[in-house]
TITORTI-684125 format. One record per residue (C-alpha): x, y, z; chain. Coordinates in nm, 2 decimals, decimal comma, always signed. Example, Ala and Ser with C-alpha at 12.3 -4.5 7.8 and 13.67 -1.06 7.14 Angstrom:
BEGIN
      x      y      z mol
  +1,23  -0,45  +0,78   A
  +1,37  -0,11  +0,71   A
This chain:
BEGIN
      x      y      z mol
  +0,10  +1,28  +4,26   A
  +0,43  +1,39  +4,45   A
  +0,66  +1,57  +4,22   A
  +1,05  +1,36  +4,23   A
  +1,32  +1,53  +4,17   A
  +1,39  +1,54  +3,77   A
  +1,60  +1,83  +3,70   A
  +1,94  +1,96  +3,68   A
  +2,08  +2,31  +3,59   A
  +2,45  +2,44  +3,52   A
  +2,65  +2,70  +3,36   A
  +2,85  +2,48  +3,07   A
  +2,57  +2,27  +2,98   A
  +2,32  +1,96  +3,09   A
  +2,22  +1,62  +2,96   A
  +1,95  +1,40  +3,03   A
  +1,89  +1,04  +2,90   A
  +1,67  +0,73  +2,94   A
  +1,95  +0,51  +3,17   A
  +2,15  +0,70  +3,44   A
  +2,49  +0,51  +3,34   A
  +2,42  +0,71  +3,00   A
  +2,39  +1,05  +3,15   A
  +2,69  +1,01  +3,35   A
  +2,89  +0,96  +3,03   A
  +2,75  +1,26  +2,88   A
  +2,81  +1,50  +3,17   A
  +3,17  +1,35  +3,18   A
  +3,18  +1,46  +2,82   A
  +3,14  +1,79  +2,84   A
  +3,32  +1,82  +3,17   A
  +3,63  +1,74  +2,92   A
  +3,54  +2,01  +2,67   A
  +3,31  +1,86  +2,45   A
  +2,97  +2,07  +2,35   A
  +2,62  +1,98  +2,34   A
  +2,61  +1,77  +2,04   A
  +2,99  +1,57  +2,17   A
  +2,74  +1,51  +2,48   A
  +2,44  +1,38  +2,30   A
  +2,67  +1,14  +2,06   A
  +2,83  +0,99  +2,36   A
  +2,51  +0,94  +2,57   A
  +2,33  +0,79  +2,28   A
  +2,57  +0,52  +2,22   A
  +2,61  +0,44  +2,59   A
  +2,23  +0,37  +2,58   A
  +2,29  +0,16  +2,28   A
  +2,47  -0,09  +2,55   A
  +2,28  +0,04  +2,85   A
  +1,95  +0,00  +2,66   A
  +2,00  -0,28  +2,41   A
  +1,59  -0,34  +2,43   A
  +1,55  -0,03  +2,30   A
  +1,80  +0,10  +2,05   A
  +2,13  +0,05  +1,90   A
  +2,30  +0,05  +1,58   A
  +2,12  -0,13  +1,34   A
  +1,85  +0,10  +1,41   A
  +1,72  +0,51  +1,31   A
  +1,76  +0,82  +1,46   A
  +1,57  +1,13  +1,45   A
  +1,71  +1,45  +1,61   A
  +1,58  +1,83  +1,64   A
  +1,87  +2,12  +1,69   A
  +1,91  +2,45  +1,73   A
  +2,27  +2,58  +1,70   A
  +2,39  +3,00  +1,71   A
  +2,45  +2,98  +1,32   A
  +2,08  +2,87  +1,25   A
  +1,80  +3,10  +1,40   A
  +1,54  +2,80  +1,40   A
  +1,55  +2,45  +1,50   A
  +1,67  +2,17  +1,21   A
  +1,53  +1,82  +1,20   A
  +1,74  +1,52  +1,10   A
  +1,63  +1,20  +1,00   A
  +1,87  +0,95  +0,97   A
  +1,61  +0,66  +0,82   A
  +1,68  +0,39  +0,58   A
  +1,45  +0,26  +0,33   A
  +1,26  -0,01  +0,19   A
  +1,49  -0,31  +0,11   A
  +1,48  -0,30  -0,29   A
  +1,32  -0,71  -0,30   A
  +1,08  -0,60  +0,00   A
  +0,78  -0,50  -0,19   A
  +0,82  -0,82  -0,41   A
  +0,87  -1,03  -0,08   A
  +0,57  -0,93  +0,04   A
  +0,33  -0,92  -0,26   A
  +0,45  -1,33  -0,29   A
  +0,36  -1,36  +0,08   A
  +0,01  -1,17  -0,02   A
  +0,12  -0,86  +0,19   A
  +0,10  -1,07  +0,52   A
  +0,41  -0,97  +0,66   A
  +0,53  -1,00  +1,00   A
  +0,57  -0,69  +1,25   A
  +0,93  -0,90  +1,34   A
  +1,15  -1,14  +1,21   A
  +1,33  -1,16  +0,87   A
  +1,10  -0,98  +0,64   A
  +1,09  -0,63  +0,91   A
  +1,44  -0,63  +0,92   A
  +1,50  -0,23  +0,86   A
  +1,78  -0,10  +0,69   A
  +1,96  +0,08  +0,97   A
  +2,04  +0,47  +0,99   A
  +2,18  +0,52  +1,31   A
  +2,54  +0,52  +1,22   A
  +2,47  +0,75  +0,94   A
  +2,25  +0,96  +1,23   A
  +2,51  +0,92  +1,50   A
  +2,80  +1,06  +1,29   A
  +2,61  +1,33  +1,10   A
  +2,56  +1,46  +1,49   A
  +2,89  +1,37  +1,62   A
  +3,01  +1,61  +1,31   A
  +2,91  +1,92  +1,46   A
  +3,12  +1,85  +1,80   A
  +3,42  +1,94  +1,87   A
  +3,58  +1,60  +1,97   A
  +3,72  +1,31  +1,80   A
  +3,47  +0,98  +1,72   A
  +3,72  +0,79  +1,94   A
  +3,61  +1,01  +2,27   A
  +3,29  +0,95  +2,19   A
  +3,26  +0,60  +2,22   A
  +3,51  +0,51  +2,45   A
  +3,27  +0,51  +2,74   A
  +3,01  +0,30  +2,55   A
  +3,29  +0,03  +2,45   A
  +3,42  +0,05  +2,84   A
  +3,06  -0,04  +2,92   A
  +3,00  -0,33  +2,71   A
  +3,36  -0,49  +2,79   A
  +3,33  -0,43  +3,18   A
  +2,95  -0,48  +3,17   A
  +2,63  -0,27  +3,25   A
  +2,39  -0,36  +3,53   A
  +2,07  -0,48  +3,43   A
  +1,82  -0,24  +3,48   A
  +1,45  -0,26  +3,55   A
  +1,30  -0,16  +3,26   A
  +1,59  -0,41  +3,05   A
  +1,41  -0,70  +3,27   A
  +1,07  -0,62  +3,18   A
  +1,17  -0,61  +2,80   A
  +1,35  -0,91  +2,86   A
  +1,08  -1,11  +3,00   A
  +0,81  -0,99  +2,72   A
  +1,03  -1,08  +2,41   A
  +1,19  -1,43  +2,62   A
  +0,96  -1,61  +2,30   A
  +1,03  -1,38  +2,03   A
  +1,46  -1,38  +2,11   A
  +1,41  -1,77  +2,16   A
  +1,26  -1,83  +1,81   A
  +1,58  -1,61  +1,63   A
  +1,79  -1,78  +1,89   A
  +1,68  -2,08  +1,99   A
  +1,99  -2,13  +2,23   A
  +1,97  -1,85  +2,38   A
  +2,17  -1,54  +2,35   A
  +2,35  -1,29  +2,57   A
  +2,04  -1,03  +2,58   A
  +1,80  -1,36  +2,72   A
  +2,00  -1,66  +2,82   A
  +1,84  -1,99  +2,81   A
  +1,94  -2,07  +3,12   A
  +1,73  -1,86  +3,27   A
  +1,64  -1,45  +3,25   A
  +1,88  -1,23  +3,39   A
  +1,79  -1,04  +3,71   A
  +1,78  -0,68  +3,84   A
  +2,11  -0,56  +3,89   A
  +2,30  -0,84  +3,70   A
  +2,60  -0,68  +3,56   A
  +2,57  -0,84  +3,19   A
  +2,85  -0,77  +2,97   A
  +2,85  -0,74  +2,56   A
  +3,19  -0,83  +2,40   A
  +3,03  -0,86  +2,06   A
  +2,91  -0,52  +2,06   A
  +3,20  -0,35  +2,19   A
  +3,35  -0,49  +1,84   A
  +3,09  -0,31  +1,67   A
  +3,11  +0,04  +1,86   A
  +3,49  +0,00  +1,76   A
  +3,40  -0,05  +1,43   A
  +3,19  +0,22  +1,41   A
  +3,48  +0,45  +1,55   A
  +3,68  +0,35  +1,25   A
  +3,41  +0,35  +0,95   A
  +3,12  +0,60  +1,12   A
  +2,88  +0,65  +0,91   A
  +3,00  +0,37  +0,67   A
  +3,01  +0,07  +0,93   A
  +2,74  -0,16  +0,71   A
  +2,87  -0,03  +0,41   A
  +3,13  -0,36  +0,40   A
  +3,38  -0,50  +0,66   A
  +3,31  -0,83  +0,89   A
  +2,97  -0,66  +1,11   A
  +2,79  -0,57  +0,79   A
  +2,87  -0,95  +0,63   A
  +2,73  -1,07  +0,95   A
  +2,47  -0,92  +0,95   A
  +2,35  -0,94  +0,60   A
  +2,43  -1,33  +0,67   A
  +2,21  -1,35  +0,96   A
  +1,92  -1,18  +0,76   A
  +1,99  -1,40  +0,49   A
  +2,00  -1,69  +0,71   A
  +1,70  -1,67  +0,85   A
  +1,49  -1,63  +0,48   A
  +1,48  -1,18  +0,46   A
  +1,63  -0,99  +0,17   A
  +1,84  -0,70  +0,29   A
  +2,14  -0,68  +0,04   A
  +2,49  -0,51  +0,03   A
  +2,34  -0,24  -0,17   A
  +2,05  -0,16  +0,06   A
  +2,29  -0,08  +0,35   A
  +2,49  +0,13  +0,16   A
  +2,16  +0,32  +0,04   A
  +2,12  +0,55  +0,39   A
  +2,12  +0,92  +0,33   A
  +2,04  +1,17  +0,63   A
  +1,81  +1,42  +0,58   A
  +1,86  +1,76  +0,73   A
  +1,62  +2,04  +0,63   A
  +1,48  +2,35  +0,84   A
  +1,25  +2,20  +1,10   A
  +0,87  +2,30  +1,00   A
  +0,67  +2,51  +1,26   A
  +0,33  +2,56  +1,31   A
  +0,14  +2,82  +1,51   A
  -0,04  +2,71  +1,88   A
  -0,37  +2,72  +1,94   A
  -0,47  +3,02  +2,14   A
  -0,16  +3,09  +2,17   A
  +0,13  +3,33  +2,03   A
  +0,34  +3,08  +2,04   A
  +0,49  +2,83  +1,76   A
  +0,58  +2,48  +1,77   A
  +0,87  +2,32  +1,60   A
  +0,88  +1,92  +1,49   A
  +1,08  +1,70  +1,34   A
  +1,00  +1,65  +0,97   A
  +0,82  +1,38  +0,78   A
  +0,79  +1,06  +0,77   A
  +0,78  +1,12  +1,13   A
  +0,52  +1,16  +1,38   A
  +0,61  +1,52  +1,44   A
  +0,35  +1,64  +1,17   A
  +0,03  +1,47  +1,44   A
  +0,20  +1,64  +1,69   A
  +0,18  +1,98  +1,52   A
  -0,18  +1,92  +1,42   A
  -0,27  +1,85  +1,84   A
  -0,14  +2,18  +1,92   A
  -0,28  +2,38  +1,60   A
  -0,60  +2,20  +1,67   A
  -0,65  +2,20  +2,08   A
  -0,56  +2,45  +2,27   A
  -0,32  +2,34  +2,54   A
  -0,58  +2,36  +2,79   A
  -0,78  +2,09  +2,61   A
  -0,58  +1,85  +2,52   A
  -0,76  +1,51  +2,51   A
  -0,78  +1,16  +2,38   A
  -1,03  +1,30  +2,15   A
  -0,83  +1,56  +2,00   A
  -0,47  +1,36  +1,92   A
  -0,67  +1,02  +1,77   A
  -0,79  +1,25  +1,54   A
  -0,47  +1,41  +1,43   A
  -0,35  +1,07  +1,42   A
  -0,59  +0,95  +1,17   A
  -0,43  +1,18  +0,90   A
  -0,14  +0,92  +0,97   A
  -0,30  +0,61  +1,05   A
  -0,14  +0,34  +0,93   A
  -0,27  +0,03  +1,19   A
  -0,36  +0,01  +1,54   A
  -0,25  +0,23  +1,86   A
  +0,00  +0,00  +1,99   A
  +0,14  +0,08  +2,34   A
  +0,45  -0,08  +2,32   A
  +0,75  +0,09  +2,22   A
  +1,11  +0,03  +2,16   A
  +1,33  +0,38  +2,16   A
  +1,50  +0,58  +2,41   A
  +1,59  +1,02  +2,38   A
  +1,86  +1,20  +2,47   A
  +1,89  +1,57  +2,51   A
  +2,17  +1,75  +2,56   A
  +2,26  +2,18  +2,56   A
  +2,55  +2,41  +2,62   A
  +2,67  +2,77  +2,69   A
  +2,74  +2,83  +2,33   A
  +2,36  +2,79  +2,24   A
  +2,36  +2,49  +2,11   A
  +2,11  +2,23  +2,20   A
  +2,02  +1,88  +2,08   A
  +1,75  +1,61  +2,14   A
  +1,79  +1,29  +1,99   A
  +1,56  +0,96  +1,91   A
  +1,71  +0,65  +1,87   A
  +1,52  +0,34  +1,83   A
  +1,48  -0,02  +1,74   A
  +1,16  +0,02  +1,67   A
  +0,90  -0,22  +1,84   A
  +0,80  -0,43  +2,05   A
  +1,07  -0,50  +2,21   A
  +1,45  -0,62  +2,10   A
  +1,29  -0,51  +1,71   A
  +1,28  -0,77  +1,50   A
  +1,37  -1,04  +1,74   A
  +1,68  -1,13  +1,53   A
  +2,01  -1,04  +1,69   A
  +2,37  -1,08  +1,48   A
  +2,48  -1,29  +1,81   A
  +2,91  -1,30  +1,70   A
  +2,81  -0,89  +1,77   A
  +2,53  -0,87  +2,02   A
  +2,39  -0,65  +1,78   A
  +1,98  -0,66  +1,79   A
  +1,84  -0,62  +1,42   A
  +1,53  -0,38  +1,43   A
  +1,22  -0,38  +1,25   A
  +1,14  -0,04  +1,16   A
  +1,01  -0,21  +0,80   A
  +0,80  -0,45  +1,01   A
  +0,61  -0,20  +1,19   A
  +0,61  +0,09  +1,01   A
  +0,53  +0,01  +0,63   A
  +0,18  -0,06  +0,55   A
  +0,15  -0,42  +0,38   A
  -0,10  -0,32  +0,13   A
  -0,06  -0,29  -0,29   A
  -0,05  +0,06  -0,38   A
  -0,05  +0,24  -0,03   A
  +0,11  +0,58  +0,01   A
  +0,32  +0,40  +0,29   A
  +0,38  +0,04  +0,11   A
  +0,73  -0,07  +0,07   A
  +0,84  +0,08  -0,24   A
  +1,22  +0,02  -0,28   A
  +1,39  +0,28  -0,10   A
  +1,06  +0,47  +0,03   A
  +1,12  +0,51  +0,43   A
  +0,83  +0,45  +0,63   A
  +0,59  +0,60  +0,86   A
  +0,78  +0,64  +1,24   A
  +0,62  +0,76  +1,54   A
  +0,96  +0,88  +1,61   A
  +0,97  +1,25  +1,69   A
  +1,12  +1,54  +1,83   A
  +1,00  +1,95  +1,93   A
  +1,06  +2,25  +2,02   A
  +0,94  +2,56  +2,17   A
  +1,11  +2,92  +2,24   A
  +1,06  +3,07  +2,56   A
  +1,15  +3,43  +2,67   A
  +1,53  +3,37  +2,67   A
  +1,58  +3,05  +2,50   A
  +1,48  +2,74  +2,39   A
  +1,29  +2,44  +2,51   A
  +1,34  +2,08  +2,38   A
  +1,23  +1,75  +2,38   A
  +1,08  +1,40  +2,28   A
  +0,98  +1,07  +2,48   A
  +0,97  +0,69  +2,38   A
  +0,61  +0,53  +2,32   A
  +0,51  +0,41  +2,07   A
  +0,22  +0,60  +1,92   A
  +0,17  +0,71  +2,28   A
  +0,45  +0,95  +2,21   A
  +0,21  +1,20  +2,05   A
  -0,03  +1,17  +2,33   A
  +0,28  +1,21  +2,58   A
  +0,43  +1,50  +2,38   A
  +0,10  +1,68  +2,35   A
  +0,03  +1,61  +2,75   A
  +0,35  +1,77  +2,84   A
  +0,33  +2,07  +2,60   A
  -0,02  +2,14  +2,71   A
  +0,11  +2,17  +3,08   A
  +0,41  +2,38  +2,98   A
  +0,19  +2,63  +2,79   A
  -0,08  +2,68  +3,05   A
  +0,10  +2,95  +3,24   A
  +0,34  +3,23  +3,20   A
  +0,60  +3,18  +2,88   A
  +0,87  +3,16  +3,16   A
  +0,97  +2,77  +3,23   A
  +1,12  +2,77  +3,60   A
  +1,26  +2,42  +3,75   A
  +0,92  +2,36  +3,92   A
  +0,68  +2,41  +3,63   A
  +0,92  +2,19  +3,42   A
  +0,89  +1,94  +3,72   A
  +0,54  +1,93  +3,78   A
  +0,45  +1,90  +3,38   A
  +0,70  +1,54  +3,38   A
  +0,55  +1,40  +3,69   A
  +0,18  +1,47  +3,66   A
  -0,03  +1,16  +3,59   A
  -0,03  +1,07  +3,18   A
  -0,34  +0,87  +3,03   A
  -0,28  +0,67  +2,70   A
  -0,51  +0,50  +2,42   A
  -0,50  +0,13  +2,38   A
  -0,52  -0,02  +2,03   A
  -0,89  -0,04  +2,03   A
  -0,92  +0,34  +2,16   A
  -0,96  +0,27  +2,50   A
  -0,79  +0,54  +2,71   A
  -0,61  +0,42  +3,07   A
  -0,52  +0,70  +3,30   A
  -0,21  +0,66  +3,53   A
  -0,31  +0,63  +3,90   A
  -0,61  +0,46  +3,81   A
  -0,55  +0,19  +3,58   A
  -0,19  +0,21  +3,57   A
  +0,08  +0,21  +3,81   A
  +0,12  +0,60  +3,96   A
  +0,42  +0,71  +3,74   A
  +0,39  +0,39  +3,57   A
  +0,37  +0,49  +3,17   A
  +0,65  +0,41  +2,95   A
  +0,69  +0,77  +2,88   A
  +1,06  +0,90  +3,01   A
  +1,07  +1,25  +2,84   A
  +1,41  +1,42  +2,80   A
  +1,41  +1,79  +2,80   A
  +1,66  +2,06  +2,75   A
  +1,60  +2,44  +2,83   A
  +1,91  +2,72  +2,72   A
  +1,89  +3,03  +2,84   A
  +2,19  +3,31  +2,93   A
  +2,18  +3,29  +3,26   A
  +2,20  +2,89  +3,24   A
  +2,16  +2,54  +3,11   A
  +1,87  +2,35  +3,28   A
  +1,81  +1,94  +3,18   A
  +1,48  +1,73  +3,28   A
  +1,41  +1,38  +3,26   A
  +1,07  +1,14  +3,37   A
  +1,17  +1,03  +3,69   A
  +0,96  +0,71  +3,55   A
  +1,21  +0,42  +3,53   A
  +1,56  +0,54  +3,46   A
  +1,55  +0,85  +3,30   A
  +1,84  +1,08  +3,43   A
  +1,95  +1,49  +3,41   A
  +2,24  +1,57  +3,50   A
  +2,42  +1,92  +3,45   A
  +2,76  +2,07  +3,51   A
């Protein structure tokens, strides 16, 4: 497979993201001063407009940093919990809950994740999302991977919106390259510049929204919104297998713990299908789904500070299939598809109990540095993460721009829900997979940034 060119190196810092309008912003960002984490905050809500399929704020984020004050990576989780009538919802519906509509509405966490982030720049809120409320006033083109998403949830958005709504007109789908502008949620980014981490606490987008949920029979309250807390702790780490090398993840309830248990498992050399469905089993909670609905950002600078961030509707597609249409603003269902619907279940829906996420950041420290990173998928983003570590680590410890090249673009396989395992370039598209890794690499002598040349994904450095 033909490596494409992916990566990006400069002396103040780098930034890659999942949609190339989103990079731009960030490199713009800290062109004008800002640092790593000013960078991340701004690409992340430009992707909230340039990637409403995928995340957005009424959904979570999950981030992994490394700053000069702390000597090891921290892990935030920015994760709301189980509705408090959500376990007695579903025990009168004999734990047959939909994966979408009203009953997987999540609380969301990303504004509480967002600001918690955008509080260790240097920058006021107000520079932050100025480019993303820009974009959804002017208008974003429509991208490919927005008109495949499109086209696969056309039935879900239509039974939420029967008459259509800006993200799938009735009329009929929007097209590559249509410029499709969101008035709605530039109201809410403006919001969120005002309130931050409070925007569902009250105020007209969280009445909205808790009279859309309402509307359509779920049972998020005033109270649940309000209930958010971000967890930041010390990121654990876990030794490599035949290796001297550690790995850092993001914390539980995310994935980050299977992805530790790959690489304390396997040695990097022998990764396999095999190897991560076991580590997953420690986790398993239903099938392997493929799909996935969640886009990374990574972002570093001179000072030594780095950043990746997961942000996420969860998924399918457009989350819960409910969108708060006065705001554009797509509902996810991260209690849909990551609670297990079962009576006493380490994962059920206890009020305020956040659930299982195959979101998930790491980290790795090379001879001068650090490495970062995380990809969309699904589940897949264990097998992703593992496949790309294992290349990284089969070599020297130093990571030039070719090795980190030739790791994103070599040929992924991934497991299908009934195990099945499909290998890219033979029975999917070459560089097909819905994997578009971000990566970040500091080091003295520069800032590098590398991102999937699958679909959009975009580094740019300055």
């Amino acid at each position: 497979m033909g490596a494409r060119s992916c990566v990006a190196s400069g002396t103040i810092g780098a930034v890659a993201a999942g949609a190339e309008a989103a990079a731009a912003v960030g490199a713009a960002v800290l062109r004008d001063g800002g640092n790593a984490f000013d960078a991340a905050v701004a690409t992340a809500l430009a992707e909230t407009v340039a990637l409403p399929p995928k995340c957005g704020l009424a959904g979570d984020v999950v981030a992994l940093v490394v700053t000069p004050e702390h000597p090891q990576p921290r892990s935030v989780v920015a994760l709301g919990g189980a509705a408090a009538g959500l376990h007695d919802a579903a025990a009168a519906a004999g734990w047959r809950v939909a994966p979408t509509g009203p009953l997987s509405v999540g609380v969301p966490g990303a504004p509480a994740g967002y600001a918690a982030l955008a509080a260790r720049g240097r920058l006021p809120l107000e520079r932050l999302t100025a480019p993303a409320i820009d974009l959804a006033r002017s208008g974003m083109r429509w991208s490919p991977m927005n008109a495949v998403l499109e086209a696969e949830s056309r039935d879900l958005l239509a039974t939420y919106q029967p008459g259509g709504c800006r993200y799938s007109p009735r009329s009929r789908p929007h097209e590559v390259g249509d410029t499709v502008a969101l008035p709605g949620l530039a109201r809410v980014l403006e919001e969120f510049t005002e309130r931050g981490a409070a925007l569902f606490h009250d105020g007209p987008v969280a009445g909205a929204l808790l009279r859309t949920v309402e509307g359509h029979g779920g049972v998020l309250t005033a109270a649940d919104l309000c209930s958010v807390a971000v967890d930041e702790r010390a990121a654990p780490a876990s030794a490599i297998a035949d290796t001297p090398e550690s790995l850092w993840v993001t914390h539980l309830p995310t994935y980050g713990a299977a992805l530790a248990d790959v690489l304390a498992r396997t040695a990097p050399a022998a990764i396999s299908p095999q190897a991560v469905a076991a580590s997953l089993a420690a986790l398993l909670r239903g099938d392997l789904g493929a799909d996935e609905g969640t886009s990374t950002v990574a972002a570093a600078d001179a000072e030594g500070n780095a950043v990746v961030l997961v942000h996420s509707n969860s998924f399918p597609q457009y989350g819960s299939g409910i969108v708060v249409e006065d705001y554009d603003l797509v509902l996810s269902n991260r209690a849909g598809r990551g609670f297990t619907f079962a009576p006493g279940h380490p994962n059920a829906p206890v009020p305020g109990r956040r659930p299982l996420t195959t979101l998930h950041a790491w980290a790795l420290r090379h001879p001068t540095g650090w490495l970062l990173g995380a990809t969309p998928g699904g589940r897949q983003q264990v097998a992703w993460n593992a496949q790309l570590l294992g290349r990284l680590l089969c070599g020297p410890p130093d990571l030039p721009e070719d090795r980190l090249t030739d790791a994103l673009t070599s040929a992924r396989w991934l497991l299908d829900a009934d195990g099945t395992v499909r290998a890219e370039g033979r029975d999917l598209p070459e560089l097909g997979a819905r994997c578009t890794h971000t990566l970040v690499r500091t080091a003295p002598d520069g800032i590098t940034a590398a991102a999937d040349p699958r679909w959009d994904a975009t580094a740019v450095a300055v």
